[in-house]
TIRO-2110 file (N, C-alpha, C; in Angstrom, 1 decimal):
// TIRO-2110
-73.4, -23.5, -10.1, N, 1, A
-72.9, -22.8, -11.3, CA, 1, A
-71.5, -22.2, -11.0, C, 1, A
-70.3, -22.3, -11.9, N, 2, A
-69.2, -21.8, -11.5, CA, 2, A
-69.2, -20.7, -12.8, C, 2, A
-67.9, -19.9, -12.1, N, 3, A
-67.7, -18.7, -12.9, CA, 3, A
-66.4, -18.4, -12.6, C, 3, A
-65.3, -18.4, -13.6, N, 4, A
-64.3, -18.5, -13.6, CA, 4, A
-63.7, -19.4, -12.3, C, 4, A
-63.7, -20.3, -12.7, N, 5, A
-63.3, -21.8, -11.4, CA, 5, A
-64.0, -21.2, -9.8, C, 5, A
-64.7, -20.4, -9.4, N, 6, A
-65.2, -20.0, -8.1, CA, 6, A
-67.0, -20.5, -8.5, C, 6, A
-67.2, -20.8, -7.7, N, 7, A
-68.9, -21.3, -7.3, CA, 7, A
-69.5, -19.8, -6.8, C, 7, A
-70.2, -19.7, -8.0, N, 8, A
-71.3, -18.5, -7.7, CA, 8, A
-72.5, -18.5, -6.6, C, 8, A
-72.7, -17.5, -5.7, N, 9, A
-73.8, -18.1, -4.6, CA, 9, A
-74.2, -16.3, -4.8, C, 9, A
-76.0, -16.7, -4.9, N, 10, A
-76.9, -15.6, -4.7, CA, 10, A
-76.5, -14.5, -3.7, C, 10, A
-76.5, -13.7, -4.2, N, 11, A
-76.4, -12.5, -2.9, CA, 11, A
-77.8, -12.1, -2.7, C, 11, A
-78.0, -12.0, -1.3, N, 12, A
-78.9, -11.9, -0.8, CA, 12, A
-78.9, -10.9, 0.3, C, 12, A
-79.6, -9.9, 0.3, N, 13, A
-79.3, -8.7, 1.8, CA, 13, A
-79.6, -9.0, 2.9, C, 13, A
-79.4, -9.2, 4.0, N, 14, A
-80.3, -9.2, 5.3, CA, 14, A
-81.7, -8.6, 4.9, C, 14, A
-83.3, -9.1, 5.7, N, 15, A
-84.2, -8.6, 5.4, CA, 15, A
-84.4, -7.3, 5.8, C, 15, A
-83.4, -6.4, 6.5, N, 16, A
-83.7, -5.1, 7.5, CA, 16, A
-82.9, -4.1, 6.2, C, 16, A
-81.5, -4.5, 5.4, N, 17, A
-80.9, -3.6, 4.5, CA, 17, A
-82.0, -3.8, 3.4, C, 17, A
-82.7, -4.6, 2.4, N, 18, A
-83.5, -4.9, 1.7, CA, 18, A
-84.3, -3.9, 2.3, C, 18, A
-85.1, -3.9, 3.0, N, 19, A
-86.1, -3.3, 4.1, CA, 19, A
-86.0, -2.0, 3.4, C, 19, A
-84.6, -1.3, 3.9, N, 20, A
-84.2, 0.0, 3.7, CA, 20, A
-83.9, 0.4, 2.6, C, 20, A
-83.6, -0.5, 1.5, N, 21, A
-83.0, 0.4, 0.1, CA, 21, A
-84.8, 0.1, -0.5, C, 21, A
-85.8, -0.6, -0.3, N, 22, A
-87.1, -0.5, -0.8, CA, 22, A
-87.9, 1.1, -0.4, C, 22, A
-87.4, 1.6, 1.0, N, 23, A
-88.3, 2.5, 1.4, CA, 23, A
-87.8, 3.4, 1.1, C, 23, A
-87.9, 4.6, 0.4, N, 24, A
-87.6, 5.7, 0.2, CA, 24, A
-88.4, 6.8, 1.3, C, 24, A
-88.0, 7.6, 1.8, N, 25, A
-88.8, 8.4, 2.4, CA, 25, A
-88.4, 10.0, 2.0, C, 25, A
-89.3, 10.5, 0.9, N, 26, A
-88.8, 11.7, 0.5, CA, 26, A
-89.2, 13.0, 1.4, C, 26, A
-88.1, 13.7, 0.9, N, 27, A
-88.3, 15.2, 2.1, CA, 27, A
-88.5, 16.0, 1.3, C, 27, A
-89.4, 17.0, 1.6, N, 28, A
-89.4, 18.1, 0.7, CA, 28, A
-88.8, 19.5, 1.5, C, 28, A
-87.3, 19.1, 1.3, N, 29, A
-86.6, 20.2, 2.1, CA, 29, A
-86.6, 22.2, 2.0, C, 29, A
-87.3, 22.5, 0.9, N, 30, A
-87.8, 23.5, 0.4, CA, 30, A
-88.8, 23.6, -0.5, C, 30, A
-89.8, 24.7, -0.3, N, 31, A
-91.0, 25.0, -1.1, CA, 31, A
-91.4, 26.4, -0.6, C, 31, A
-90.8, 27.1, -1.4, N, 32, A
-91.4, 28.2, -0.7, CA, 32, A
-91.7, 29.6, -2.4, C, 32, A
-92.1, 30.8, -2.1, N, 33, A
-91.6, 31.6, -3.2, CA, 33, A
-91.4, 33.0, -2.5, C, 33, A
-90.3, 33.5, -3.0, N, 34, A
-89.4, 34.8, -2.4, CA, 34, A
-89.3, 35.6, -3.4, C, 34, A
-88.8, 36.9, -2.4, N, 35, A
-88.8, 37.7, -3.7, CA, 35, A
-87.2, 38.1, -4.0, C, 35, A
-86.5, 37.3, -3.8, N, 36, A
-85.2, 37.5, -4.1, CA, 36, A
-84.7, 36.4, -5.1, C, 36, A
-83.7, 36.7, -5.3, N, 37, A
-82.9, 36.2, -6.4, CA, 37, A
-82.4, 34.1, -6.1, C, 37, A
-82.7, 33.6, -6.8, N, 38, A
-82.6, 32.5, -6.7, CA, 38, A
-81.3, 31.3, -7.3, C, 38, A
-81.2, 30.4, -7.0, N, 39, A
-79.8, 29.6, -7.3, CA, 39, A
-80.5, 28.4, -7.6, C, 39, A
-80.0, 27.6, -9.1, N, 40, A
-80.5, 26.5, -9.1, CA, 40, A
-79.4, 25.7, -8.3, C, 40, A
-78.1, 25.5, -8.5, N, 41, A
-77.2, 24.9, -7.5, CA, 41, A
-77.3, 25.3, -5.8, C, 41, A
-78.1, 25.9, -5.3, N, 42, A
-78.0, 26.0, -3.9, CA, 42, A
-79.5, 25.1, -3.8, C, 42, A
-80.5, 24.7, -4.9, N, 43, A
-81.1, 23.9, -5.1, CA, 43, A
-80.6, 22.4, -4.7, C, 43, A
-79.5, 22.4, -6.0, N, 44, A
-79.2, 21.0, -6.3, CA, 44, A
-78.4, 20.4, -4.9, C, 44, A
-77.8, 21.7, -4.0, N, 45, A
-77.4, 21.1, -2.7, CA, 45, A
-78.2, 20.7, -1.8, C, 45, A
-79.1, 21.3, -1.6, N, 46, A
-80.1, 20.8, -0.7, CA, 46, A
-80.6, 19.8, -0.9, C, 46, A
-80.8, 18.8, -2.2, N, 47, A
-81.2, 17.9, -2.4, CA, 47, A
-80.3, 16.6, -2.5, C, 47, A
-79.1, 17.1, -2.2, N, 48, A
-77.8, 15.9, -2.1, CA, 48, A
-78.4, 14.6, -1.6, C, 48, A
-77.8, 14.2, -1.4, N, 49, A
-78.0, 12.3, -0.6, CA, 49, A
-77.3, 11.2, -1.0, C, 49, A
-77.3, 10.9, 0.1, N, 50, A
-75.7, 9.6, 0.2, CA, 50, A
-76.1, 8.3, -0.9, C, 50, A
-77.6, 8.0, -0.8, N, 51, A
-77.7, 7.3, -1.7, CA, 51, A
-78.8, 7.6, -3.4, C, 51, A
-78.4, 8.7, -3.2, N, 52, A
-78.5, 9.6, -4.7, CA, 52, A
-78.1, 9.2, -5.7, C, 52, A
-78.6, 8.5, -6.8, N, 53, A
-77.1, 8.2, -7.9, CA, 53, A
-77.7, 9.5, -9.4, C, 53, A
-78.6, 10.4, -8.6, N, 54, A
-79.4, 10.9, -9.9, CA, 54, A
-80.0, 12.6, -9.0, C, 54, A
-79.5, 13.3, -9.4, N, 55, A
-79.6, 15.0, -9.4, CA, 55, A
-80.2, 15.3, -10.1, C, 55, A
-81.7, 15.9, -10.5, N, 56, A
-82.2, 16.7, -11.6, CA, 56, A
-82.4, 17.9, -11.0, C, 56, A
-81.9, 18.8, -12.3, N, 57, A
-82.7, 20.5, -11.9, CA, 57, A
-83.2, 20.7, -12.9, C, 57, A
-83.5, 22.3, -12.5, N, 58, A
-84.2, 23.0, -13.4, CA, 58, A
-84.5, 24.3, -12.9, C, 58, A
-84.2, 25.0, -14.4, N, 59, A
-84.1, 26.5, -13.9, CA, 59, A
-85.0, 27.3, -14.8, C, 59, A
-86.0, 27.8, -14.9, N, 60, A
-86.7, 28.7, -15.4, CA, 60, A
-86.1, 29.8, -15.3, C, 60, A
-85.9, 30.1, -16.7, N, 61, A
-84.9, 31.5, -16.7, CA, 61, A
-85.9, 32.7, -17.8, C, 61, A
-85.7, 33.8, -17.3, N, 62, A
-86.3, 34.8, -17.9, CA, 62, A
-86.1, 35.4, -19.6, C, 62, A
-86.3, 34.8, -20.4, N, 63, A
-86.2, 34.9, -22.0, CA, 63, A
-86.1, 36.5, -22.6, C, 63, A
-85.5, 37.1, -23.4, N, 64, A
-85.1, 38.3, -23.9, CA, 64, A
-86.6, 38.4, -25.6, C, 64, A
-87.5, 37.3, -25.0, N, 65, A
-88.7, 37.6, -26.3, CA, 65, A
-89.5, 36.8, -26.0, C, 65, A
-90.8, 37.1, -26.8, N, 66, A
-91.5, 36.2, -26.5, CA, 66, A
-92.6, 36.3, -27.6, C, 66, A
-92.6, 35.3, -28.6, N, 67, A
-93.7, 35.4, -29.7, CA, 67, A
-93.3, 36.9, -30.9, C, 67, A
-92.1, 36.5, -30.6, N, 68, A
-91.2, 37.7, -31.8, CA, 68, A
-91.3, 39.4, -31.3, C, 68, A
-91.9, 39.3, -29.8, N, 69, A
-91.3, 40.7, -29.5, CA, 69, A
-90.1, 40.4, -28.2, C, 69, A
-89.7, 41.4, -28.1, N, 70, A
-88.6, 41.8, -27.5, CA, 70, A
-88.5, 42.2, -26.1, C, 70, A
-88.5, 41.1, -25.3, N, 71, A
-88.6, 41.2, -24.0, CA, 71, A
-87.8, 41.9, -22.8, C, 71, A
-88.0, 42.9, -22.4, N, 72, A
-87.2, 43.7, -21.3, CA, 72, A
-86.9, 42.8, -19.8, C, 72, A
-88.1, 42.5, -19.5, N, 73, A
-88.0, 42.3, -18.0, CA, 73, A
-89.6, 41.6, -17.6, C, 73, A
-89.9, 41.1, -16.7, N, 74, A
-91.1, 40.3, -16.1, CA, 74, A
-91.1, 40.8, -14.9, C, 74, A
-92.8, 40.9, -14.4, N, 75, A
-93.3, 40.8, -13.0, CA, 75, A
-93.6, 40.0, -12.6, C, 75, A
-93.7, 39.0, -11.7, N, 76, A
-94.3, 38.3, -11.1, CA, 76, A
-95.4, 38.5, -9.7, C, 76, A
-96.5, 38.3, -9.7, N, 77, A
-97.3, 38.5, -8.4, CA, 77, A
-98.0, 37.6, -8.2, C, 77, A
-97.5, 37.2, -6.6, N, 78, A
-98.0, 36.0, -5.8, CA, 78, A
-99.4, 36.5, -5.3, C, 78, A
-100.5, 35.2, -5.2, N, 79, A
-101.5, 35.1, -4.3, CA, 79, A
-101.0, 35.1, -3.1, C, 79, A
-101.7, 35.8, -2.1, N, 80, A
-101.2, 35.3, -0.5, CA, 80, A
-101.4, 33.5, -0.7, C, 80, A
-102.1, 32.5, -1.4, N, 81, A
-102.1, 31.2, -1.3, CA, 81, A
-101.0, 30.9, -1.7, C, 81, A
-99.8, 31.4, -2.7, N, 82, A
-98.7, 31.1, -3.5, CA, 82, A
-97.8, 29.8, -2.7, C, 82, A
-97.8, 30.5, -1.3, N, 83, A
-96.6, 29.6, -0.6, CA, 83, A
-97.2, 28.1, -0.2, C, 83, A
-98.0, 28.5, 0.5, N, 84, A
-99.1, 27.2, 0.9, CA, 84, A
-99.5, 26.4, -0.6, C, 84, A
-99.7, 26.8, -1.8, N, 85, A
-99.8, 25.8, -3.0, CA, 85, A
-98.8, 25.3, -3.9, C, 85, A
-97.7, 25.5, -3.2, N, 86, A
-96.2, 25.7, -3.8, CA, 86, A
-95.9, 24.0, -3.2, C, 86, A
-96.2, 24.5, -1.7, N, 87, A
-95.8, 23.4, -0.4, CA, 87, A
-97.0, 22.1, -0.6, C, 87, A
-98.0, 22.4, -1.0, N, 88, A
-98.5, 21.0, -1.7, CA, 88, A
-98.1, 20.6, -2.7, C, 88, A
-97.9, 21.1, -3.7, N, 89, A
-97.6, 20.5, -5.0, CA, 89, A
-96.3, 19.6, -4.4, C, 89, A
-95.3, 20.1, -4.0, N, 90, A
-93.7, 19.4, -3.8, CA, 90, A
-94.2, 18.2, -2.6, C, 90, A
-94.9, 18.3, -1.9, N, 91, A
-95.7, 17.4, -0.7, CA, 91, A
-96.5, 16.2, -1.7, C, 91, A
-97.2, 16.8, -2.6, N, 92, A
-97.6, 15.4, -3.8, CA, 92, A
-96.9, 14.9, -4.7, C, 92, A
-95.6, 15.4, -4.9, N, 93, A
-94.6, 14.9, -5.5, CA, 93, A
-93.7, 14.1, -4.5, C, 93, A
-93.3, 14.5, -3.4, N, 94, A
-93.1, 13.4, -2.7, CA, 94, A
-94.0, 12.5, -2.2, C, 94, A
-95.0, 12.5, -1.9, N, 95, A
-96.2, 11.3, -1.6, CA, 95, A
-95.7, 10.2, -2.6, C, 95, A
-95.4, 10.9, -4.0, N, 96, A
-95.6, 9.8, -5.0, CA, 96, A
-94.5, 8.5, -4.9, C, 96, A
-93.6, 9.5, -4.1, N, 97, A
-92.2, 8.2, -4.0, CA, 97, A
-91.1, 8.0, -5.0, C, 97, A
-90.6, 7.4, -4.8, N, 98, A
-89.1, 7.1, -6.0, CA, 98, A
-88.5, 8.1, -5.5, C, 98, A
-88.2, 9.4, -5.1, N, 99, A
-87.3, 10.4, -4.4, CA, 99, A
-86.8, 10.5, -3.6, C, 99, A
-85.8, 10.9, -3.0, N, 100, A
-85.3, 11.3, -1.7, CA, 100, A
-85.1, 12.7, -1.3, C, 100, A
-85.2, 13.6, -2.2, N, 101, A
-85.5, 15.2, -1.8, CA, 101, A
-85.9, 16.1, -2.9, C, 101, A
-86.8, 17.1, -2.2, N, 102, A
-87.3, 17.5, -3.3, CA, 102, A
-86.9, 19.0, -2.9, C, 102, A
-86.6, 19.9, -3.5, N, 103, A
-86.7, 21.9, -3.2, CA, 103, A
-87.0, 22.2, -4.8, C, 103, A
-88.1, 23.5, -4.0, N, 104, A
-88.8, 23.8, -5.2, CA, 104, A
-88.3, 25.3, -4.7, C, 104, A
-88.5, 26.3, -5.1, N, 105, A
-89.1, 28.0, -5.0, CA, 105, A
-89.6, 28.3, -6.6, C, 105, A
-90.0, 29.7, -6.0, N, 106, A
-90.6, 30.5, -7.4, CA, 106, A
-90.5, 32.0, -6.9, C, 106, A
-89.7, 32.8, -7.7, N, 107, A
-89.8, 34.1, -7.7, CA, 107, A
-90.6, 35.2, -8.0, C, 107, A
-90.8, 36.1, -6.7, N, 108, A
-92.4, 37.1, -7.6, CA, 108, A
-91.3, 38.1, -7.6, C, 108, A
-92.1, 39.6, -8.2, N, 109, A
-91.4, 40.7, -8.1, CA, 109, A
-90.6, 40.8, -9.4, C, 109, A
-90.2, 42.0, -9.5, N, 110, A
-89.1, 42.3, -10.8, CA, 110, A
-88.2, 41.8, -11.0, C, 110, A
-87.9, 40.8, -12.1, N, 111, A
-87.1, 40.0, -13.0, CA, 111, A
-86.5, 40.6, -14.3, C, 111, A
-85.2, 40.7, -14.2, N, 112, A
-84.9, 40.8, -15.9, CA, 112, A
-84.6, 39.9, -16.3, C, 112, A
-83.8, 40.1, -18.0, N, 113, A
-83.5, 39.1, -18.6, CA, 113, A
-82.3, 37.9, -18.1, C, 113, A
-82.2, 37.1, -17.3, N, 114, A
-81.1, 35.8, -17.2, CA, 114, A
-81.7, 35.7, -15.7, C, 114, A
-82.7, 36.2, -14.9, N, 115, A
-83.1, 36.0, -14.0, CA, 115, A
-83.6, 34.4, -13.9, C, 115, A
-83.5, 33.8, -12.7, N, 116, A
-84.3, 32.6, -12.4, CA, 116, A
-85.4, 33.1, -11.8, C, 116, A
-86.3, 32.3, -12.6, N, 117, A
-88.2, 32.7, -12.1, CA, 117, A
-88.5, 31.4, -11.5, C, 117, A
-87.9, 30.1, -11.7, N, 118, A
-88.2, 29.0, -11.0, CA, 118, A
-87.4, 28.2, -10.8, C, 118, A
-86.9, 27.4, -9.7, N, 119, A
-85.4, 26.8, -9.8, CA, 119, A
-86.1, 25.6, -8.7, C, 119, A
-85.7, 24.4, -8.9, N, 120, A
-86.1, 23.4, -8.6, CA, 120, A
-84.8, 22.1, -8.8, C, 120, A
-84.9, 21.5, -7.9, N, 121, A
-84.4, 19.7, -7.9, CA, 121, A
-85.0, 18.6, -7.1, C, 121, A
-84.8, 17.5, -7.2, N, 122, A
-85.1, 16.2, -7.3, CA, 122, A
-83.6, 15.2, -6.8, C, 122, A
-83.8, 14.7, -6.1, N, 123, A
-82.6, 13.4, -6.2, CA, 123, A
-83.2, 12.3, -5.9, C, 123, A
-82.7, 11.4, -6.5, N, 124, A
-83.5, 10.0, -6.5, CA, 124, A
-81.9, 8.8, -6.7, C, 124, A
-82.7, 7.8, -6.2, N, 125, A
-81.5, 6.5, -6.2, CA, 125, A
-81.3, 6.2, -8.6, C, 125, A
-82.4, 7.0, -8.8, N, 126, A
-81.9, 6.4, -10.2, CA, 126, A
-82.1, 7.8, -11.4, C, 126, A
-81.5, 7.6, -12.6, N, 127, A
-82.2, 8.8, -13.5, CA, 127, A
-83.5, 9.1, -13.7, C, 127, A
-84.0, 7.9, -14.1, N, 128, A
-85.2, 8.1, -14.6, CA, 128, A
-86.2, 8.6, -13.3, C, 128, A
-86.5, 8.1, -12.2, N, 129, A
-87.4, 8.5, -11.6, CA, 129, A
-87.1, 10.3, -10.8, C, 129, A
-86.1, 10.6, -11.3, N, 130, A
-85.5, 12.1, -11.0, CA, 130, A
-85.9, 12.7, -11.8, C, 130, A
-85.6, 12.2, -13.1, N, 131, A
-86.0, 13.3, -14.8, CA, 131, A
-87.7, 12.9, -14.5, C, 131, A
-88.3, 12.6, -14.1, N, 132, A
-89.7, 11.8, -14.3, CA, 132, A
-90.6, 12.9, -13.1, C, 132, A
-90.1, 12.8, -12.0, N, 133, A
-90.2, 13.9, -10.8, CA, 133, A
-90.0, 15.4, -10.9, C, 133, A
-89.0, 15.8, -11.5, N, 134, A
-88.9, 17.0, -11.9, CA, 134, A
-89.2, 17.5, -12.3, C, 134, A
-89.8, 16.8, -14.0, N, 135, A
-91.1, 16.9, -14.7, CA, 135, A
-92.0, 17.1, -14.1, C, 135, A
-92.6, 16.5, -13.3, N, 136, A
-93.9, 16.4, -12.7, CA, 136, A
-93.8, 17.8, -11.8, C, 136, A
-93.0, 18.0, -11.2, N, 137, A
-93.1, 19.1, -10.2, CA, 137, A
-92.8, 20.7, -10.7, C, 137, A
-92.5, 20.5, -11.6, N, 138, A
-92.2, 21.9, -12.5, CA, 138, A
-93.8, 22.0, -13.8, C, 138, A
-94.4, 20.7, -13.9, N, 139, A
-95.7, 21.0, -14.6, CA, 139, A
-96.6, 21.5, -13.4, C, 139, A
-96.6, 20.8, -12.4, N, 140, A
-97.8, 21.1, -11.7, CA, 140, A
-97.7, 22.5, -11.0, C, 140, A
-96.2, 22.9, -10.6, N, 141, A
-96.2, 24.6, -10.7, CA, 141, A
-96.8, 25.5, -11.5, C, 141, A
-96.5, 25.3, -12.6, N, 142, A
-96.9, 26.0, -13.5, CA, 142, A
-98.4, 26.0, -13.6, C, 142, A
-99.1, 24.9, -13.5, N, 143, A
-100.3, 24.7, -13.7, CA, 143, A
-101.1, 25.5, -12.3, C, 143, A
-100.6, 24.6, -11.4, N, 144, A
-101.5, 25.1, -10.0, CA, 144, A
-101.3, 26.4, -9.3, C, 144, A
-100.0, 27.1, -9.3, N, 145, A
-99.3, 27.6, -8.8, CA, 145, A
-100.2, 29.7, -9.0, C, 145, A
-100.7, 30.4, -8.2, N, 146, A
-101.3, 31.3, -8.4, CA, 146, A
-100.4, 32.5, -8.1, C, 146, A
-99.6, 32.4, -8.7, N, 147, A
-98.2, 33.5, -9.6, CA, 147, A
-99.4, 34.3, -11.4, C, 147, A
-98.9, 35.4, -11.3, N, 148, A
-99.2, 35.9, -12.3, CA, 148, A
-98.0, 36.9, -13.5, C, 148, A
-98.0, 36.9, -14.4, N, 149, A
-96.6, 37.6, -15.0, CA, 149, A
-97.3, 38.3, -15.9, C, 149, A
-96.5, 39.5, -15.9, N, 150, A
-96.6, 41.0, -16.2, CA, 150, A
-95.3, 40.7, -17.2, C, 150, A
-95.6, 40.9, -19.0, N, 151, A
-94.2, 41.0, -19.4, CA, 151, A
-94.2, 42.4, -19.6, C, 151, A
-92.6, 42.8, -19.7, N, 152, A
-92.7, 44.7, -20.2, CA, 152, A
-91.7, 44.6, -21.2, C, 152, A
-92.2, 45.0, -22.5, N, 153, A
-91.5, 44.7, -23.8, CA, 153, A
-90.4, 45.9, -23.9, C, 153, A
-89.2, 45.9, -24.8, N, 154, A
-88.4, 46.9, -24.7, CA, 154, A
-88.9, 48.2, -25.8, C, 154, A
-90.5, 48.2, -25.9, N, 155, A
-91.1, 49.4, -26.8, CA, 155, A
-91.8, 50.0, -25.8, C, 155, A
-92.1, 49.8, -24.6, N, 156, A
-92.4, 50.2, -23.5, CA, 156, A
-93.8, 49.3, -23.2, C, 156, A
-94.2, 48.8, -23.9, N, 157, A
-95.7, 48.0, -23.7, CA, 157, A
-95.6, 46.8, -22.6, C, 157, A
-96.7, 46.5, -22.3, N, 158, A
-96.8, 45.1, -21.9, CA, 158, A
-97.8, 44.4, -21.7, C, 158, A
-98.1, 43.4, -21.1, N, 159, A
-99.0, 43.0, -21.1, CA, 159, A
-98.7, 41.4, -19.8, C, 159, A
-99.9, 41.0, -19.4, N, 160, A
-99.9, 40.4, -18.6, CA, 160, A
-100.8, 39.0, -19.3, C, 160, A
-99.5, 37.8, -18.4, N, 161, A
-99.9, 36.6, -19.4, CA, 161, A
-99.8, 35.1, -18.5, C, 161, A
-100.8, 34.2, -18.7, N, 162, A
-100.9, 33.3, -17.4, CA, 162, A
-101.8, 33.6, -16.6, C, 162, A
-102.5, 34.0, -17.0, N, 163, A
-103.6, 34.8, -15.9, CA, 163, A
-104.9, 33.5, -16.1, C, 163, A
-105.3, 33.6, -14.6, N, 164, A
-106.6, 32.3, -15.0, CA, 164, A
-108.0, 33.4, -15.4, C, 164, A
END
């Protein structure tokens, strides 16, 4: 087959680079939950990689209302299991593959309004399996995850919400 007067020939990788762009081996370079203040970009760094072509985050941020009242500030309180079920979820997200790094955290303790309560990323060789991963790891937080939140309204009430 020619292509522009040059003879087209298959490109083909050695079996050992083939080998390597097939195997992904994801890291779950952080999973933890603290009671300090969190960065989704000190996320997105940790998750860098040379052959990255796709960065997802995500930042759970603390909302000023909720169901038309007027939100002050949030508690969050960890089970002593919090850290250890934080560190599987991100551990079954990388099992699943398509990634090359994963950091999750989750904040307990007193949060106001623009605070991060969850900050996470993903990097993967493509978009979709980053946006697809991120998803997955920010649902199954939420779902598995034995965090509890205390809202405190700006009329002084509050109430506690997410509770199993």
């Amino acid at each position: 087959m020619h292509c522009f007067g040059q003879r087209r020939q298959a490109l083909i990788p050695p079996a050992g680079l083939l080998w390597a762009h097939m195997q992904v081996h994801t890291a779950v370079l952080r999973a933890v939950v603290v009671d300090a203040a969190l960065s989704v970009a000190e996320h997105e760094a940790l998750v860098a990689h040379p052959g990255a072509g796709a960065v997802v985050s995500f930042g759970g941020v603390v909302r000023d209302h909720d169901h038309g009242r007027s939100v002050e500030a949030l508690e969050y309180v960890g089970h002593p299991t919090a850290e250890q079920i934080i560190a599987e979820v991100a551990a079954g997200i990388a099992a699943a593959g398509g990634v090359y790094a994963i950091a999750v955290s989750h904040r307990i303790g007193k949060l106001v309004v623009g605070d991060v309560a969850l900050a996470c990323a993903v990097s993967s060789a493509h978009r979709r399996e980053a946006f697809a991963a991120c998803s997955r790891l920010v649902d199954e937080v939420k779902h598995r995850l034995p965090i509890w939140k205390r809202q405190v309204f700006e009329d002084g009430t509050d109430e506690w919400v997410d509770c199993p």
